[in-house]
N, C-alpha and C positions, 0 to 999 in steps of 0.2 A: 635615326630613331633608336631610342633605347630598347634593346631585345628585343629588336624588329623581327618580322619572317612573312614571307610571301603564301604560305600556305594558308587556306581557307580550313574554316572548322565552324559546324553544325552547332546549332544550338544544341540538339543533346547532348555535345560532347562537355558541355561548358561543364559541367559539375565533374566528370571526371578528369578534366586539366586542371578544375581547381584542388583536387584530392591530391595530384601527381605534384603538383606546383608547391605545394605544403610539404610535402616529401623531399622536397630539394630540387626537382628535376628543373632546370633553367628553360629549358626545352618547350617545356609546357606552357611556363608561366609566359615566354617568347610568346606563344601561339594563344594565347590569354589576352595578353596586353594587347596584340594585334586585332583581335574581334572587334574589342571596344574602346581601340585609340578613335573610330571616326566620333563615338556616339561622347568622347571625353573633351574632344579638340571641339566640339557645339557648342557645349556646357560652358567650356573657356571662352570661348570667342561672343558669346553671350552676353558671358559677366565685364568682361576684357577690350572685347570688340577685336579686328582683326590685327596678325602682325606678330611681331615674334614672343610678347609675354604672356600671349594663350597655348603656341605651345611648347615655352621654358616650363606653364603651370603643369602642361600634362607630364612631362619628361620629369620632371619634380616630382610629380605623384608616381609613377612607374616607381622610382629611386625606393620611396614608401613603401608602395604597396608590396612591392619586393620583400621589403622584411615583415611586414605585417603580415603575409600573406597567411600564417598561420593562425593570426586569432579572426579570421571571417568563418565563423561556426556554420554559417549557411551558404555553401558552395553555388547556390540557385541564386542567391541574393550577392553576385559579385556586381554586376551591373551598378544598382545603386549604394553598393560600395567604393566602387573606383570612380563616380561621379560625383560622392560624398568628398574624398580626397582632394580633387580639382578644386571644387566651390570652394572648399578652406583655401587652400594654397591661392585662390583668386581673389577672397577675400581677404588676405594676409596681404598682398599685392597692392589690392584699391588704399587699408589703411595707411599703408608706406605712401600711397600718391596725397591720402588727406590727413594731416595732421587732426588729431581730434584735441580739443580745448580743454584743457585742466587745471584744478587749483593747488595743485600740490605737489612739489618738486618731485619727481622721482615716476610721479603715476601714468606717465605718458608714456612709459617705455612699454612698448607693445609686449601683452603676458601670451604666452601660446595657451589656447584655450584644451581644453582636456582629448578635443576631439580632434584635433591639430599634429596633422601627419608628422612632425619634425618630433615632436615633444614624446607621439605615442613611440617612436624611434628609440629615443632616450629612456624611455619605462620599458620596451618588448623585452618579453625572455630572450630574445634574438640579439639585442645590443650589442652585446658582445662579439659576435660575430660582425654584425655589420662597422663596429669600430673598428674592427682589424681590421676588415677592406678598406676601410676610409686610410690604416695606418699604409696600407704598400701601394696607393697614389701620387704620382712624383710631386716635389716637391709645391713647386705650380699650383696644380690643379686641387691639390689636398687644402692648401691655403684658399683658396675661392670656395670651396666646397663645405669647408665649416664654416666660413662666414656666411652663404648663402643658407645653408641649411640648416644653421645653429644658433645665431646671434639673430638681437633686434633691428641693427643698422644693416640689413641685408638687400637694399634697393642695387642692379648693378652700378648707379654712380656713387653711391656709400662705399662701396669695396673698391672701386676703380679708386677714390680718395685714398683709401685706407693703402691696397697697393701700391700704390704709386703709378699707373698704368691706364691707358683708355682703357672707355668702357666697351669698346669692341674685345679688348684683350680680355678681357671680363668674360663675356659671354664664348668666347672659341675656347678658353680653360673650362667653363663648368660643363662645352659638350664636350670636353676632353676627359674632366672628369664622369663623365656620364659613360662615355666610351672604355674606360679602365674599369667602372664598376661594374658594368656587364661582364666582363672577364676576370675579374678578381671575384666581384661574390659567390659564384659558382665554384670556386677553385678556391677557395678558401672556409668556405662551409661547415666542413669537417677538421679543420686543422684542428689543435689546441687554440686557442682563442685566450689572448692575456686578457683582461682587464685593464682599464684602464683610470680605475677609480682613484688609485696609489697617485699615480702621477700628477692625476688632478687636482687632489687632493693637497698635493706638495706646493703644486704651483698657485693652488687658493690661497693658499696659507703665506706664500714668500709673497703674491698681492697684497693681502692684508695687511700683512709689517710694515712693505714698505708707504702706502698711501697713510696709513696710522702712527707713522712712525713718529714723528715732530711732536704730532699729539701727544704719545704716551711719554715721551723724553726719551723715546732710543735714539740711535746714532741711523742716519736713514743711509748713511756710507756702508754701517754694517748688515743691514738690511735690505741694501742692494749690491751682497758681493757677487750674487751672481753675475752683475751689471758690468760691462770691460770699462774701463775710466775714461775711455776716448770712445762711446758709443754713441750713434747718432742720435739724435730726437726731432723729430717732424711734427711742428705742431699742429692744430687743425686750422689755421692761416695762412699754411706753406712754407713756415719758417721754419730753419734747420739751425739747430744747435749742437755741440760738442760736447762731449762730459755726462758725470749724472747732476753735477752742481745747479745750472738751471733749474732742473725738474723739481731738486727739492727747493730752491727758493719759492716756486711758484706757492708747494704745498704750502709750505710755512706761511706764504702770503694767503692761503685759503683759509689755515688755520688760526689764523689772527682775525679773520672777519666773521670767523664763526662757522663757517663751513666742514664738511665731516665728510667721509667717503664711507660707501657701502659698496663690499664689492655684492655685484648677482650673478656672476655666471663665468666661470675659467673653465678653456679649454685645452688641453695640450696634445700638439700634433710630434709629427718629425721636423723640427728645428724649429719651430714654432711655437707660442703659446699666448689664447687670445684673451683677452681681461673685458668686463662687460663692469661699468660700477656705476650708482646712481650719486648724488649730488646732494648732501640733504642739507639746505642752506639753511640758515637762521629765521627765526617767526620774521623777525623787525627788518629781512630784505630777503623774501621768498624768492627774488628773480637773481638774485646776486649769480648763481652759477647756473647753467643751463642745467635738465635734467638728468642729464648722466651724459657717459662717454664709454666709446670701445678702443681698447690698444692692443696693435698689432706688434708683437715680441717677437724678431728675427732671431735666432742663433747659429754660434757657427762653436766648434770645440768646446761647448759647455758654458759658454758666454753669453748674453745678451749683446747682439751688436747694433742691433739696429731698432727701433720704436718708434711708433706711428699712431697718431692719436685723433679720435672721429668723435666729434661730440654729437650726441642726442638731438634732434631736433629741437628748438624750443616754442614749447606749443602759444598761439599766439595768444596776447591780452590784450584787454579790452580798450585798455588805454591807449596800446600802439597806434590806433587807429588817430587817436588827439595829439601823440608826439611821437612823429615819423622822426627816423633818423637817430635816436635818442639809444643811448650804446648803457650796459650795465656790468657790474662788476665781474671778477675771474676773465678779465683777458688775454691771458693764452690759452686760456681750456674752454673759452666761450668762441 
């Protein structure tokens, strides 16, 4: 369990570990999480029922409330603060189980809502911080851990896809990584803390170019020089190709039917960097491409070596139901 501890503590104390626990002391926040792990694991197993994705949702929340810990203004009011966390995170969980039905390419990609432990992550004056412990997670587990916690395709068999790996390997890396942030956040707290906006920023940018690239008349060779010319690509059918030359036929083949890429969300880790983009097909064949897609970017000395590509769910139509079987255009990216 994440920042477990065996010792018992008084409800009067709750308001003062949450005072101490805001201060940095890991210690506290340990003896915190433990009050109200039974009254968190209910709450899950509620919405969830029993078994292990009620309490991946609590150990999820822990990860959060960790860094949030300092915008809960009312110390008394931690209870249904950290109960508020779960319900999301198990609500985030049931959407991934049910596709919800939409008419417009792109809108299906689950938005993290404002009050959505991952997102408020991403906006804390603490970010900072908690990116840098995300950066000194071995390689492994840092990979599971922005996908799970940061991207929409985050079901464990969307990343086990995206990996290449069972979904048991899935779930022993994210308590892996659950067990390093316990000991990295704490000890890294007070470091200097980089940013990691710059980087992001670099790697939105070199997405953009290159899915846009055919479109605008660049050269998509020069657009993906970070890319080594003998780099792998796995497509989301299991099919493995060599080069960057397939990847751009495919585009140019998107590009010609009308299809257009939006990226929504790059992340960049230690030798990694993850692509989130949506599909914005043409009026006269909305289903031509599924709604979006996430690509997993390996590197090794500065290069892209390896690419792995997860498409979006595609949420059902109404028609499916009159012709079963019936396949539509973008075939390697569908």
């Amino acid at each position: 369990m994440l920042l477990s501890t065996s010792e018992s503590v008084s409800a009067d104390d709750t308001a003062q570990l949450v005072r101490c626990a805001q201060q940095g002391d890991p210690r506290s926040f340990a003896l915190l999480f433990d009050c109200h792990y039974a009254g968190m694991l209910a709450v899950a197993r509620r919405l969830l029922g029993g078994g292990p994705d009620a309490e991946d949702a609590c150990q999820d929340a822990a990860i959060a409330a960790f860094s949030r810990i300092g915008e809960l203004r009312d110390p008394t009011a931690v209870r249904p603060w950290l109960h508020t966390i779960v319900r999301n995170n198990c609500r985030t969980l049931l959407r991934a189980r049910v596709p919800v039905p939409v008419g417009v390419a792109g809108e299906n990609l689950l938005a993290s809502g404002l009050d959505d432990p991952v997102a408020r992550i991403e906006q804390s004056a603490m970010r900072d911080w908690v990116w840098h412990g995300l950066q000194q997670l071995s390689p492994a587990a840092q990979t599971v851990a922005l996908l799970r916690y940061f991207t929409e395709n985050n079901s464990y068999e969307q990343i086990a896809e995206l990996c290449g790996t069972p979904v048991g390997t899935v779930r022993s890396r994210l308590s892996e990584a659950r067990r390093q942030l316990t000991e990295i956040l704490p000890r890294v707290r007070d470091e200097r803390h980089d940013g990691t906006g710059a980087l992001r920023a670099e790697r939105r940018a070199e997405a953009a170019r290159i899915l846009s690239a055919v479109a605008d008349g660049a050269s998509p060779t020069r657009a993906a020089a970070r890319w080594a010319e003998d780099m792998v690509f796995w497509w989301p059918d299991g099919t493995r190709t060599i080069g960057r030359e397939p990847l751009f036929a495919v585009i140019r083949q998107d590009n010609e039917s009308g299809v257009s890429h939006k990226i929504t969300g790059v992340l960049a880790g230690a030798g990694i960097t993850i692509w989130e983009n949506a599909f914005i097909n043409p009026p006269e064949d909305p289903f031509h491409c599924p709604p979006g897609a996430t690509w997993l970017l390996r590197e090794k000395d500065g290069l892209v070596r390896e690419v792995r590509l997860l498409h979006t769910p595609r949420p059902p139509r109404q028609e499916d139901s009159f012709a079963a079987g019936r396949t539509s255009g973008c075939p390697a990216l569908s």
